[in-house]
N, C-alpha and C positions, 0 to 999 in steps of 0.2 A: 644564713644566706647560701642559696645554690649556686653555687661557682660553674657547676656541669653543665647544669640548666640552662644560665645564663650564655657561656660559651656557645654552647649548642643554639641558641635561637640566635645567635649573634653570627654564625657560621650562617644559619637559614638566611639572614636578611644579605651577607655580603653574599649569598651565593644565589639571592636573586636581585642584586642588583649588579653584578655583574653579569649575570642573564640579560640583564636590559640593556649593558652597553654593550655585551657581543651584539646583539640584535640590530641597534641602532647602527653598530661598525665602529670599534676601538679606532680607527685611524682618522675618522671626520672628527671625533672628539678629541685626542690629542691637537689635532690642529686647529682644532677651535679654543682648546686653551692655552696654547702657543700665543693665540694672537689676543690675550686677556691682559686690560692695560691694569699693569702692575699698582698704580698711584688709586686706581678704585678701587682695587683691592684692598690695599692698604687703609684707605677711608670707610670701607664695610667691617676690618679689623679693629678699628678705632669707635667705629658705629657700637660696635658688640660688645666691646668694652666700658662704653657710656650706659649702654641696658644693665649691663653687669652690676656699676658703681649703684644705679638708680634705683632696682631692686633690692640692691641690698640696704640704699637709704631706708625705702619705703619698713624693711623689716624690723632696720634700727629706731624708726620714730613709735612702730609697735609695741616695741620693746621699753620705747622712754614712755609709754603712756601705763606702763603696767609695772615701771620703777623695776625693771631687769638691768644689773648692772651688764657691762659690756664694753669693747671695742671696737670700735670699725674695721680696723683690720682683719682680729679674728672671727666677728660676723662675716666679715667679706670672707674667707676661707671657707665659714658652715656654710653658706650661701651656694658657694664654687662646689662644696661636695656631695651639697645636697643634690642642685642640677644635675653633677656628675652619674647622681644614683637613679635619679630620675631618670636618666636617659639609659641608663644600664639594664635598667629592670623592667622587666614587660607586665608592670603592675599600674598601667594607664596613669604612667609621670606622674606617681604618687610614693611611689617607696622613698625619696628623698627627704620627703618631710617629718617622719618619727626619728630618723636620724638630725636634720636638723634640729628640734627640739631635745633631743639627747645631747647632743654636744655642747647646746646651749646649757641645759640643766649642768652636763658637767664642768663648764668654766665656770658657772654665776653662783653656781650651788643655788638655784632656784625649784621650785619644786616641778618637779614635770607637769603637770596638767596647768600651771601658766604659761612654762617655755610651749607646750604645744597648740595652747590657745591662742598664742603669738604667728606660728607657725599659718594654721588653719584659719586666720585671721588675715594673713597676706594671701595666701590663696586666695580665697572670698574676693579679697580686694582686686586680684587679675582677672577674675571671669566674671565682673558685671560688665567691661566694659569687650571682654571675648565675645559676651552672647550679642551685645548689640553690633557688632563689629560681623560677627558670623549670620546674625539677620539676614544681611547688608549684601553679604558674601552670596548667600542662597538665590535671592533677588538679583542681585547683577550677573550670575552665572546662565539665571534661567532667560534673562533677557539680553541678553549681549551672544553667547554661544550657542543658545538654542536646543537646551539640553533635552533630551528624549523625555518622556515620560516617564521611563524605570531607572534610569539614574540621579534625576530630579527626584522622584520618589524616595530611594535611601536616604540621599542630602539631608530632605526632607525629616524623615524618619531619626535619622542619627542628630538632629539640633533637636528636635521634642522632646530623646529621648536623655538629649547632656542637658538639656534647660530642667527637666522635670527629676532627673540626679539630683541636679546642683539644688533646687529650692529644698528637695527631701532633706537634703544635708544640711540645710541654712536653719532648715525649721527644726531639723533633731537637736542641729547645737545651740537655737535659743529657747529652745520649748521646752521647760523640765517636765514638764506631764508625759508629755509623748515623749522624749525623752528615754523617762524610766519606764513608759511602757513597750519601748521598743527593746529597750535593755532585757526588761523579763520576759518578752515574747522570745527574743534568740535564745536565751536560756532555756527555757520550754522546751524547744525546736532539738538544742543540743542534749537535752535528758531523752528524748526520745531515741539515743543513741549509747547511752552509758547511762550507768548503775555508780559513777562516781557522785561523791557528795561534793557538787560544786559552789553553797552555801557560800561558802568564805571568797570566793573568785566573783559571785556576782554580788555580792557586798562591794568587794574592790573597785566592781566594774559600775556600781550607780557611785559610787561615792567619787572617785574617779571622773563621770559625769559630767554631774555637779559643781566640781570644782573648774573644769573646762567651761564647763555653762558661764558660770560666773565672769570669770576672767574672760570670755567672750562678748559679754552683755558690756562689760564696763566700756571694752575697744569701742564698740559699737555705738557705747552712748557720747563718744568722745566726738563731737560734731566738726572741730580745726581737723583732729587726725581723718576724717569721711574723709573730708573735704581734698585735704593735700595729699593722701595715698590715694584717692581718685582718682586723683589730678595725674599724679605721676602714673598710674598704670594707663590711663591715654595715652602718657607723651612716649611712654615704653612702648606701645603697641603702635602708635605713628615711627618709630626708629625700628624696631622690626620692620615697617612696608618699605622705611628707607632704606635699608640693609640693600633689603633684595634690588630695591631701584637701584641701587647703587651697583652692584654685582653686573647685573646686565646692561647698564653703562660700558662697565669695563670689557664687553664683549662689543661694542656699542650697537647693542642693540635699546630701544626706548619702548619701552611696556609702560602702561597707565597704571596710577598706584590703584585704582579700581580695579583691575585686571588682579593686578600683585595681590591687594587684599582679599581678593575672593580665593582666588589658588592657595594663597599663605592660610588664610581660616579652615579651610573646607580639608585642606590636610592637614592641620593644629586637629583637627575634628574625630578625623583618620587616627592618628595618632595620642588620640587618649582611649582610642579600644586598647585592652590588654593582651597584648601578639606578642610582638619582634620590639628586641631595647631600641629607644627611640623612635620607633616608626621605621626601624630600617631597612628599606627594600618597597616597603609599600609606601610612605608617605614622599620618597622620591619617586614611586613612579607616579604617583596620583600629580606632584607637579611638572615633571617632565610630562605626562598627557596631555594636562590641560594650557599648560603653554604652548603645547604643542599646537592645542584644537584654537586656541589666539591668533597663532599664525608667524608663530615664533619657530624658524627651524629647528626639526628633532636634535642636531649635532649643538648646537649653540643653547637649546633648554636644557640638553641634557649635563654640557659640559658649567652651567648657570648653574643649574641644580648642584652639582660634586662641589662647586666651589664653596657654596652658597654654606651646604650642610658642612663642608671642611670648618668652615667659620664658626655655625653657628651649634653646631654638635660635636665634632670631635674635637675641636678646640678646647671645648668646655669639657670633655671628659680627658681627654688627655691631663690638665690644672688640675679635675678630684683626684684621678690617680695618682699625680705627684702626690696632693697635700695630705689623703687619705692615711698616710705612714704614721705620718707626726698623731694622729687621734687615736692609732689603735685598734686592733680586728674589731674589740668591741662594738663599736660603732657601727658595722656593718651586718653582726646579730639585732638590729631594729626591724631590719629591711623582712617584709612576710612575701615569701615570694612562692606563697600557695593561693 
């Protein structure tokens, strides 16, 4: 893991989002969150904490359907550190999940290619109901705000181009044909660069596979577990648009959770390109604009916004870094941050 790397795009993202609150004027926002009612606050912390627990149900019923022993507890900690790495690494809120399936492998002693099919398995289960949720989001932004033609266009562009990701990835991990022919296509690709004999690595790497494949087909055929990790990644993604409803309450300001939804997706959207750890710098300003283009004053979205992501980003990273100690630098050799 790149520590320099990391620091340094972490430096990029506070050093332009503080560009955007000089701009706005440090002092309309101090005193716009001066007057932030403490008791919704508190209820968006509470909010965040229910996604937390919820999530991590969804990964422990994963886990019961593929007989991975475990805890709740210390699920709930891989959960916290995994987030934590997710938000750290500007590997489009993907670096946390090899580490989650590693930590899992190391309490259960289960073989990695199930803990990871577990993993990539709760993924899946959060972006069927993102893509329809960011549909939804594209639609009401272009009929409600009146978005231009070339900003609408990217919107546009950037869901085709995570809708048409996400299937490549659903089909590589249940389709062993294609599969192992994508496996020996990158090999091909990587011989045209070295004279190493990589024979025994792509062995590892179809067998490897396969054994994901597997352990993902069974999740899959599992129709109760569809059904209720469904179910929860809706009620998860309705408590995210609460979150924020909640936040700007405490400013009392009243936003439509249509509004909140579309700004909430279209930078969730923002924020799985591979840039700055968590989106930061760009996925607050993309909400602080488009609140703004609502009719939400710049001091009040902007001061919505720091509160918002205090909750719902560094909160959660501030938790991995405590827990991070107790598991081990190990664990953070998963993370590919090329």
């Amino acid at each position: 893991m790149d520590y320099k790397k990391i620091l340094g795009l972490l430096v990029v993202g506070i050093v332009i989002l503080v560009g955007m609150v000089m701009y706005i004027g440090p002092s309309k926002i101090i005193s716009s969150i001066k007057t932030a009612n403490i008791y919704f606050v508190t209820l968006a912390v509470i909010i965040q904490f229910i996604i937390l627990i919820l999530w991590n149900k969804r990964w422990s019923m994963i886990c019961n359907s593929l007989d991975i022993p475990h805890s709740q507890l210390s699920l709930f900690a891989m959960t916290i550190v995994g987030l934590a790495i997710n938000d750290l690494t500007p590997s489009g809120r993907s670096g946390g999940e090899p580490v989650r399936a590693y930590l899992l492998t190391k309490s259960s002693s289960v073989d990695f290619k199930k803990t990871f099919a577990t993993v990539m398995g709760d993924k899946l289960f959060d972006m069927f109901p993102f893509m329809v949720l960011a549909i939804f989001a594209v639609a009401y932004l272009m009929l409600y705000l009146h978005l231009n033609s070339m900003l609408f266009s990217v919107l546009l562009v950037a869901l085709v181009l995570f809708i048409l990701i996400l299937l490549f990835v659903i089909y590589i991990s249940i389709n062993e044909e294609f599969g192992l022919k994508t496996v020996k296509w990158v090999f091909r690709q990587v011989r045209r660069f070295t004279s190493k004999d990589l024979k025994k690595y792509e062995k590892k790497a179809t067998s490897s596979l396969i054994g994901f494949q597997n352990s993902l087909r069974y999740i899959m055929q599992d129709r109760k577990l569809l059904l209720e990790a469904t179910a929860i990644s809706f009620f998860v993604w309705f408590l995210e648009l609460l979150r924020v409803y909640v936040v700007f309450l405490a400013f009392g300001q009243t936003v439509s959770l249509g509004m909140i939804a579309s700004v909430f997706l279209v930078s969730s959207l923002i924020g799985v390109i591979p840039a700055l750890p968590g989106g930061l710098g760009s996925i607050d300003g993309v909400m602080i604009l488009l609140y703004s283009m609502a009719g939400v004053p710049a001091s009040i979205s902007t001061a919505a916004t720091l509160v918002e992501r205090m909750i719902s980003l560094w909160m959660v990273i501030i938790m991995g870094v405590i827990l991070l100690p107790f598991y081990g630098k190990d664990a953070l050799e998963q993370v590919d941050m090329d």
